[in-house]
C-alpha positions in Angstrom: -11.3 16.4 6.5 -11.5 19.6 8.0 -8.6 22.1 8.2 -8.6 21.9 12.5 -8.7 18.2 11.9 -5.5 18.1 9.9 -3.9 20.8 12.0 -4.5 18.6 15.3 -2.7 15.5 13.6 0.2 17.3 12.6 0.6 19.1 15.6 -0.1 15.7 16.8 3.4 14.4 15.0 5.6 17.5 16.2 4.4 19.3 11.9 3.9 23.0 12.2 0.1 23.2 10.3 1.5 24.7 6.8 -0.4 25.5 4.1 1.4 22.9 2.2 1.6 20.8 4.8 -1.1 18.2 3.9 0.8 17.1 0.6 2.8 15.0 3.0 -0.4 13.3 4.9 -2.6 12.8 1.7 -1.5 10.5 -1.7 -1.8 12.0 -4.7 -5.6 10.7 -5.4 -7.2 13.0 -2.9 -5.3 15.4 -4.5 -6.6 15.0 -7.8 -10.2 14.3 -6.7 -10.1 17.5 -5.0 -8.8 19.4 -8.3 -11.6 17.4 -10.3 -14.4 18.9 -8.2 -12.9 22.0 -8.4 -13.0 22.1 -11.8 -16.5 22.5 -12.5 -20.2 22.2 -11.1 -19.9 18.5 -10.0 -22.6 17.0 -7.9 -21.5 17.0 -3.8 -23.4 15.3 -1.3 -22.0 16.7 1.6 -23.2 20.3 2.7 -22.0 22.9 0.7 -20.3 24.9 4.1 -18.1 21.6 4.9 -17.4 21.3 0.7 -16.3 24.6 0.4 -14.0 24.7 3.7 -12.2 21.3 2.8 -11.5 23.4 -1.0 -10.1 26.5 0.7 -7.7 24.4 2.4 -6.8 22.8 -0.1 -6.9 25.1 -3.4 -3.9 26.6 -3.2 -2.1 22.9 -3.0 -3.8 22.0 -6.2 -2.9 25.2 -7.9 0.8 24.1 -7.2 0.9 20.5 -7.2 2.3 20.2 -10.7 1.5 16.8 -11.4 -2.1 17.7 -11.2 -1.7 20.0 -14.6 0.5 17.2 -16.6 -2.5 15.7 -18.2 -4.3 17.5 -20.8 -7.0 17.3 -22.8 -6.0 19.1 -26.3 -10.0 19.3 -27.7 -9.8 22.1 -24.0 -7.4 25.1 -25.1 -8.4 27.3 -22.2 -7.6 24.7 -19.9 -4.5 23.4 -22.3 -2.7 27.1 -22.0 -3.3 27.0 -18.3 -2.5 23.5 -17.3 0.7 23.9 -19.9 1.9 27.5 -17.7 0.9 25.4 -14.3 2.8 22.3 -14.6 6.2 23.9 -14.8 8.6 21.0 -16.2 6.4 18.4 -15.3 6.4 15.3 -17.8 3.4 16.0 -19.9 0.1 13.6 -21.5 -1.5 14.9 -23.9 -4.6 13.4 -25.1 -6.6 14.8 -27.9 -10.0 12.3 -28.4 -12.0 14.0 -31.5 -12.8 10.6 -32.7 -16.7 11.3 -32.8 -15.9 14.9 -35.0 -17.1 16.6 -31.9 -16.0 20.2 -33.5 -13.9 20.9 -30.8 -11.0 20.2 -31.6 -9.0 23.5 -32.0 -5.5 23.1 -34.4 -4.0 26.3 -33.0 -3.6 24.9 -29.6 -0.9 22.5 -30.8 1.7 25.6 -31.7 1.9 25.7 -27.8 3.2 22.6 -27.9 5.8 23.0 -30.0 8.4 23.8 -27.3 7.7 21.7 -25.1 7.8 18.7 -26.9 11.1 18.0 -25.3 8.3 17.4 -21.9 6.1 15.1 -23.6 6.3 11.8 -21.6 2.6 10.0 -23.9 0.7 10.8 -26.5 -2.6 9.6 -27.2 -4.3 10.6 -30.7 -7.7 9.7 -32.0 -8.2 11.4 -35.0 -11.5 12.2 -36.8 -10.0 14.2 -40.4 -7.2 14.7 -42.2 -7.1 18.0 -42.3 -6.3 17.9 -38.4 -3.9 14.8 -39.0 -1.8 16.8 -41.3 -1.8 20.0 -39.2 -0.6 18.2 -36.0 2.1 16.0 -37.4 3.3 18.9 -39.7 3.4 21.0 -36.6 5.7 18.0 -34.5 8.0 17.6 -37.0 8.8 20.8 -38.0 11.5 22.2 -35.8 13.3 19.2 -34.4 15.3 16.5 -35.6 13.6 14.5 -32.5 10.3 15.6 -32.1 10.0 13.7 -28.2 13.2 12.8 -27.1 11.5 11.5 -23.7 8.1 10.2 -25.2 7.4 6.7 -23.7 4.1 5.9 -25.1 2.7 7.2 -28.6 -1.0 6.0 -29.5 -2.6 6.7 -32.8 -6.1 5.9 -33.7 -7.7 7.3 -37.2 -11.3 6.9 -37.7 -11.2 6.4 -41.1 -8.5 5.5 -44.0 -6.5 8.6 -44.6 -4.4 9.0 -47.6 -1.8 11.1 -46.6 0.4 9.4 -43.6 3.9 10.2 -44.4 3.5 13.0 -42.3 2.6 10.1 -39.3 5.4 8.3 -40.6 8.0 10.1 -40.5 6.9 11.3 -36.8 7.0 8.2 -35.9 10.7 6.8 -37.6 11.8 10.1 -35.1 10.5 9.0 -32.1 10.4 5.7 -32.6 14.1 5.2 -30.6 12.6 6.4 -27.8 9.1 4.9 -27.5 8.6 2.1 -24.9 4.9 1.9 -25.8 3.2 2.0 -29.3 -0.2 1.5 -30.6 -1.6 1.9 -33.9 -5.1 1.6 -35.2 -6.5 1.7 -38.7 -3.4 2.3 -40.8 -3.5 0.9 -44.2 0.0 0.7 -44.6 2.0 -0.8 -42.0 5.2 -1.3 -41.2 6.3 2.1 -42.3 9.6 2.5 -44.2 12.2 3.4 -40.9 15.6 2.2 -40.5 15.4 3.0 -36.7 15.9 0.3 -34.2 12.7 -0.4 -31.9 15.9 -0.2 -29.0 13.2 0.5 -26.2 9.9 -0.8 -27.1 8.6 -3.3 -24.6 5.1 -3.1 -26.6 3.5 -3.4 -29.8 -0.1 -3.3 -30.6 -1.7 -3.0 -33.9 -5.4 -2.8 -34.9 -5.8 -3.1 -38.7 -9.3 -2.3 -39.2 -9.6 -3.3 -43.1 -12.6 -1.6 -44.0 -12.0 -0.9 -47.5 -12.2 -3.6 -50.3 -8.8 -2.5 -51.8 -7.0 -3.1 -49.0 -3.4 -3.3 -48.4 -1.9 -6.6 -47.5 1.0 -7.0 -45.1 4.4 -8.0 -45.7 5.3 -10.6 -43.6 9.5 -10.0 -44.3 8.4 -6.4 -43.6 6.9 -7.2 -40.4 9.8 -9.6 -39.2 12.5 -6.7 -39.8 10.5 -4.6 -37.4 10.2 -7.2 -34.9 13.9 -7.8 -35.3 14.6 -4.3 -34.5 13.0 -5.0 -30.9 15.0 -7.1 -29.0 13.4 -6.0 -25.8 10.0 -6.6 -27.1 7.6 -8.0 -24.0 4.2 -7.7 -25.3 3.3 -8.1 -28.7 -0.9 -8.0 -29.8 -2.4 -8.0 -33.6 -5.9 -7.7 -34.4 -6.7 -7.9 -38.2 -9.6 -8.1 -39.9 -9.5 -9.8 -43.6 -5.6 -8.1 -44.0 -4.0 -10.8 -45.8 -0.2 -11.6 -45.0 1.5 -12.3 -47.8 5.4 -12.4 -49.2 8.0 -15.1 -48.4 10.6 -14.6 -45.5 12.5 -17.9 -46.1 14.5 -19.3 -43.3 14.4 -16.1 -41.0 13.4 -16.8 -37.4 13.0 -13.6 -35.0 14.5 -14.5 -31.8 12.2 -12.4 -28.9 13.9 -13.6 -25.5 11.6 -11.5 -23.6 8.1 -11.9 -24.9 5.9 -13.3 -22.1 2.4 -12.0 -24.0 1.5 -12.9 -27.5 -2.5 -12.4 -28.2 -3.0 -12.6 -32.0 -6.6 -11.9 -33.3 -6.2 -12.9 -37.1 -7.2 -15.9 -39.9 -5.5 -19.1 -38.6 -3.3 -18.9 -41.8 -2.0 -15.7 -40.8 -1.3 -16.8 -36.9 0.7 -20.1 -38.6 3.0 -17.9 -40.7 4.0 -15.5 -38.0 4.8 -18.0 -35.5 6.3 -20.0 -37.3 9.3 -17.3 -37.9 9.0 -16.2 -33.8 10.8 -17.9 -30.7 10.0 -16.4 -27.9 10.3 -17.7 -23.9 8.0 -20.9 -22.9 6.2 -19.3 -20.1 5.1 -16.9 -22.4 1.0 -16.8 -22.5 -0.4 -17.2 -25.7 -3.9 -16.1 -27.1 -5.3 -16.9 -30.2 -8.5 -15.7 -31.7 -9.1 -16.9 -35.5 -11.3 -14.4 -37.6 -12.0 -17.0 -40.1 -12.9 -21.1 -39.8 -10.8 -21.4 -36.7 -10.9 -24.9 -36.1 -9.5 -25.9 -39.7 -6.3 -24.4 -38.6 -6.1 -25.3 -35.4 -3.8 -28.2 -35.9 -0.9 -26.2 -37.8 -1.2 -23.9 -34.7 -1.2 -26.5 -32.3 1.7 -28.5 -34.3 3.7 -25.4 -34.2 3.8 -24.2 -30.6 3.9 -27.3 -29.4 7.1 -27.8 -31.4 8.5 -24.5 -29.8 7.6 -26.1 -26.6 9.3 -29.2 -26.5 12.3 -27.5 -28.5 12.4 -25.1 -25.3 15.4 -26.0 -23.0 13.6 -24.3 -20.2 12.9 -26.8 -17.1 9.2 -27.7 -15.8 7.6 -26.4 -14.4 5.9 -23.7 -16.9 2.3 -22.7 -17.0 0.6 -21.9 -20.0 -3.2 -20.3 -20.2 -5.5 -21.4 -22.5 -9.3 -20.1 -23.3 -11.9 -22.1 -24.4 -15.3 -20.7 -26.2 -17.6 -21.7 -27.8 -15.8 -21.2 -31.4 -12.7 -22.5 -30.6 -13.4 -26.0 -28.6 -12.5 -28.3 -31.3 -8.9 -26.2 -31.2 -8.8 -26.5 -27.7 -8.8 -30.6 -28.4 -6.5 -30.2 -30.4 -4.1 -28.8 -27.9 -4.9 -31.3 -25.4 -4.3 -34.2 -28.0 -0.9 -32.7 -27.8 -0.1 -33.2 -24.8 0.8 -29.9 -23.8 0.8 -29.5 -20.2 -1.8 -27.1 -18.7 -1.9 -24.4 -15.7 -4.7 -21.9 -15.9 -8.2 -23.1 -18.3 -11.0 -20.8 -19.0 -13.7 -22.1 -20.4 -16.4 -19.0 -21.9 -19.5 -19.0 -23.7 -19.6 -22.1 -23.9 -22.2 -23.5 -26.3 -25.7 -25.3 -25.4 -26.0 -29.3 -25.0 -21.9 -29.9 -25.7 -21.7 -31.3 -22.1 -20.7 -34.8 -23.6 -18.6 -33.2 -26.3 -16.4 -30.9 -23.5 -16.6 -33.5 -21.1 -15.3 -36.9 -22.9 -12.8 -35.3 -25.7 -11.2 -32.0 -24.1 -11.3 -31.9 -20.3 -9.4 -35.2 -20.0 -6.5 -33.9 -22.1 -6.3 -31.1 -19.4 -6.0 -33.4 -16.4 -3.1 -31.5 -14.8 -5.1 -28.4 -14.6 -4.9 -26.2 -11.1 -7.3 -23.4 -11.5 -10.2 -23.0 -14.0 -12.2 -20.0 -14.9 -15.8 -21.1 -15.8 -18.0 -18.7 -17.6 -21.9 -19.7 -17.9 -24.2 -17.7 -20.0 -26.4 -20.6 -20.5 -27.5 -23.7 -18.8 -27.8 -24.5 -14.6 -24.1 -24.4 -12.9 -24.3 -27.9 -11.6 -24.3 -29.2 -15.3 -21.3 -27.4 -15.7 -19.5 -28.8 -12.5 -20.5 -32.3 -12.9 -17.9 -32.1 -16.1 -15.1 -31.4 -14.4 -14.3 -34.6 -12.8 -11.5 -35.4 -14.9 -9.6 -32.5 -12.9 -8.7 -34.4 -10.0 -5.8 -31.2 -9.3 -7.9 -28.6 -9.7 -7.2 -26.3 -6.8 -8.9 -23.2 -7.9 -12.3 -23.2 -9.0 -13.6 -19.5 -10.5 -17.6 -19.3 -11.7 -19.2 -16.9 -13.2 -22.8 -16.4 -14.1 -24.7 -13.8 -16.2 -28.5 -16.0 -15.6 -31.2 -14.6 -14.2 -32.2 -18.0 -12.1 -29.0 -19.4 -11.5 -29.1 -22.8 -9.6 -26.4 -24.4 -7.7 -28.0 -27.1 -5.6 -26.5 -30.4 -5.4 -23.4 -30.3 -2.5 -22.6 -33.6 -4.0 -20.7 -32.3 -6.6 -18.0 -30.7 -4.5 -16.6 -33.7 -3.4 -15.2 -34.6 -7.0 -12.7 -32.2 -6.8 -10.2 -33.4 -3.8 -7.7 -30.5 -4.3 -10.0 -27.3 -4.3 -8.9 -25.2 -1.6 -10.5 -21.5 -3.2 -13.9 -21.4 -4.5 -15.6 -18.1 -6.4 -19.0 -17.8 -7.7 -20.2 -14.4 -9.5 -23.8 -13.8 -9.8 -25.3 -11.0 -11.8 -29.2 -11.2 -10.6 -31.5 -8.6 -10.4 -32.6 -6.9 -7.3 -36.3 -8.5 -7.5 -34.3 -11.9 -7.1 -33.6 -11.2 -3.7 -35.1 -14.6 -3.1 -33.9 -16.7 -6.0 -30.1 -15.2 -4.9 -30.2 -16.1 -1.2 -31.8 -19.9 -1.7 -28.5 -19.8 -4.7 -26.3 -18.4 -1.9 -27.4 -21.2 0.7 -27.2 -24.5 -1.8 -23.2 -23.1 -2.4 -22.9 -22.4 1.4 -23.9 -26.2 2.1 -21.7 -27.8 -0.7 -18.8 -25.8 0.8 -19.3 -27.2 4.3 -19.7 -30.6 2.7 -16.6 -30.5 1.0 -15.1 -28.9 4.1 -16.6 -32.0 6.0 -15.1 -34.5 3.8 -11.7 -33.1 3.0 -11.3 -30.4 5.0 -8.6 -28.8 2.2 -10.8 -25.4 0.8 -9.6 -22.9 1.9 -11.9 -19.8 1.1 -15.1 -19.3 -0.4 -15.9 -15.9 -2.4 -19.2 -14.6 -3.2 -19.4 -11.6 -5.6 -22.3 -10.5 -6.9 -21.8 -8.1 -9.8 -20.7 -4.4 -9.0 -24.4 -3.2 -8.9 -26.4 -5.8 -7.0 -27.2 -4.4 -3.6 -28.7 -7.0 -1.1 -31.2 -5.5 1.3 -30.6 -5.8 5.5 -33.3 -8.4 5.5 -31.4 -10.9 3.1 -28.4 -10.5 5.3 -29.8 -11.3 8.3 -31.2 -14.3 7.4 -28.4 -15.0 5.6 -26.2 -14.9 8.7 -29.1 -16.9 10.9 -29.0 -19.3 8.5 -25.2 -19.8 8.0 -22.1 -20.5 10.1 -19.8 -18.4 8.0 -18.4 -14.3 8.9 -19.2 -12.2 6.7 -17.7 -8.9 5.7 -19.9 -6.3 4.7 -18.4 -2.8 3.5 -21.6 0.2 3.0 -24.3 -2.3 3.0 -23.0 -3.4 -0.4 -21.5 -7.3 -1.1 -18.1 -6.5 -2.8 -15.9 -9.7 -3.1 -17.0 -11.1 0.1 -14.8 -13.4 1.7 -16.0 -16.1 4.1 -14.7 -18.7 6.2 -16.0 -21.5 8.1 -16.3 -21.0 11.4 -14.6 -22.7 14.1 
């Protein structure tokens, strides 16, 4: 937008044309695109005359929007000095990503941090070495007793085992009080030794990457206390690889009263013991991903939740998500043997000729299913929606395909599902199936009006080919000629397009 063009809407409004004056018409995203570009040589389409006027107009607002200079890129210490001196006592990010041993990563750029820790609102840490692990913890803890009295989300990632952590540690049992957000990848021992309370954590995610024979195991009493000391916890997420949890926590059971996401990737054994010692809220949604023979612990798993679920004093109706693949389906029986009721189903990856198998012993234990995500990688889309006739409730039907000849050509199968009032389909085709895609996008077309014709309950119809399939202007048009539906089209590009039958 040119700078007469501003000044005529704000005269426009009864706003003198300030310098500053387009902060108030403009969110903070133009802001920061405009900053970006000004950054550095980044390719413009426009004509560099039009570029150059918009950036004089708006320059000296980047230079003192403050928020613009709060995140910073420590591996940068030209632009770290100046974006710490421009953003006044804004709440600072600090990222510093040498995770690939880039070499530029500079260690005395963190002594200019040192007072203005007190600023420090997240820090994210992907660490290559030790040597630079040891100089930047050494260097936060040094001179104060709470290195980031206002730090809200700490995230620590080290390539490799490091042997010296206590430096991390004790970083970490300082801040720790104040940290809403914490992540932690590839520590070999974990939890640390702290006796502070996890008083404002809302999330906990930890990646144990064993990658070393000698590995540490976990202490299961350990990791209790810790969850103990977060009463507030929300969001909890474990992924470990071959980390065995051992030790005995006897009776103790951690009572969580505001988890609602649990998503443990771990060896069924583990997953048992853990929640076996956790209660946490019935709506809560619950993924599980075993790293070893899944399906020979599936039954503990399922034995145990769906203990905690009919324990639960909490009134129906609850939903509960559950994700089928192909390594999992004989748990996913398992839970529907049990009786559990069901709200959201995604079934993904699912494996070649199993259509009898899916079909006779696990969708009929998910009857009272409403909306099902359906994921095909192999096989024609109508075998897939002939099995799910024993959802007579489904309401919400979501497909998506990754084939290069999709088919979806019987409108007979629509009419099985009474309920459905939205239908989806994703396509990711080539651009040479121009063809292929529209004869795909007609066959769904006609089983929508069909089911339309017959029931008259679906609602909407989606078509969203993946983010970069472009249809040509000829496939549109006879598209349209072809159709009754409206179309939306946004820059000659198909993004989520909705479409309704017309009247």
């Amino acid at each position: 937008m040119a700078s007469s063009q501003v000044s005529g809407i704000e005269v426009r409004e009864g706003n003198p044309p300030t310098p500053l004056g387009p902060m108030n018409r403009l969110p903070p995203e133009i802001l920061s695109h405009t900053f970006e570009i000004l950054q550095g040589p980044v390719p413009v389409e426009q004509p560099w005359p039009v570029f150059t006027q918009v950036c004089r107009w708006w320059r000296s607002v980047a230079l003192a929007h403050r928020p613009l200079w709060s995140r910073i890129d420590m591996t940068k210490p030209k632009l770290t000095r100046i974006s710490l001196r421009r953003s006044k006592c804004a709440p600072l990010q600090l990222h510093c990503d040498d995770i690939e041993g880039s070499g530029n990563f500079h260690l005395p750029v963190w002594k200019n941090i040192v007072q203005r820790l007190a600023r420090v609102n997240e820090l994210h840490l992907h660490l290559q070495s030790e040597t630079q692990m040891l100089y930047i913890f050494n260097i936060l803890i040094e001179d104060s007793k709470i290195p980031a009295p206002h730090l809200d989300i700490l995230e620590i990632e080290l390539q490799r085992l490091m042997d010296l952590q206590e430096p991390i540690f004790l970083f970490m049992d300082r801040a720790v009080p104040c940290v809403r957000h914490l992540r932690l990848k590839n520590f070999d021992t974990f939890p640390w030794r702290t006796t502070s309370p996890f008083s404002r954590l809302l999330a906990l995610d930890l990646e144990l990457e064993s990658l070393w024979a000698d590995s540490d195991s976990l202490d299961i009493s350990a990791l209790l206390s810790m969850l103990e000391m977060a009463p507030s916890l929300e969001s909890l997420r474990i992924e470990s690889h071959f980390v065995p949890l051992l030790g005995d926590p006897g009776d103790k059971i951690v009572d969580l009263p505001n988890l609602h996401h649990v998503d443990l990737s771990w060896s069924s054994a583990n997953i048992v013991v853990l929640l076996e010692h956790l209660r946490y809220p019935l709506a809560a949604t619950v993924i599980l991903a075993g790293e070893d023979s899944f399906a020979h612990g599936a039954w503990s798993i399922v034995e145990i939740l769906f203990q905690q679920l009919t324990e639960d004093t909490m009134d129906p109706p609850y939903k509960l998500s559950i994700k089928i693949d192909s390594e999992s389906s004989l748990y996913m029986q398992a839970w529907g043997q049990a009786g559990v009721p069901l709200w959201d189903l995604t079934l993904e990856n699912l494996p070649p000729r199993q259509e009898t198998l899916i079909s006779s012993q696990i969708l009929p234990f998910f009857s009272t299913a409403s909306v099902l995500f359906l994921s095909i990688s192999n096989g024609d889309v109508d075998d897939y929606l002939r099995l799910l006739r024993p959802l007579p409730e489904l309401e919400e039907l979501h497909v998506t395909t990754l084939m290069r000849r999709p088919t979806f050509c019987d409108p007979t199968i629509m009419p099985f599902l009474p309920q459905l009032k939205m239908l989806e389909l994703q396509c990711d085709v080539p651009e040479s199936y121009d063809t292929r895609t529209l004869r795909y996008i007609r066959c769904v077309v006609a089983a929508y009006i069909e089911h339309k014709r017959l029931h008259g309950s679906l609602g909407s119809l989606v078509i969203a080919p993946s983010e970069n399939y472009r249809f040509s202007r000829a496939v549109f048009r006879e598209l349209l000629e072809h159709t009754d539906l409206s179309w939306t089209l946004k820059t000659g590009k198909l993004i989520g397009t909705r479409a309704r039958a017309s009247s």
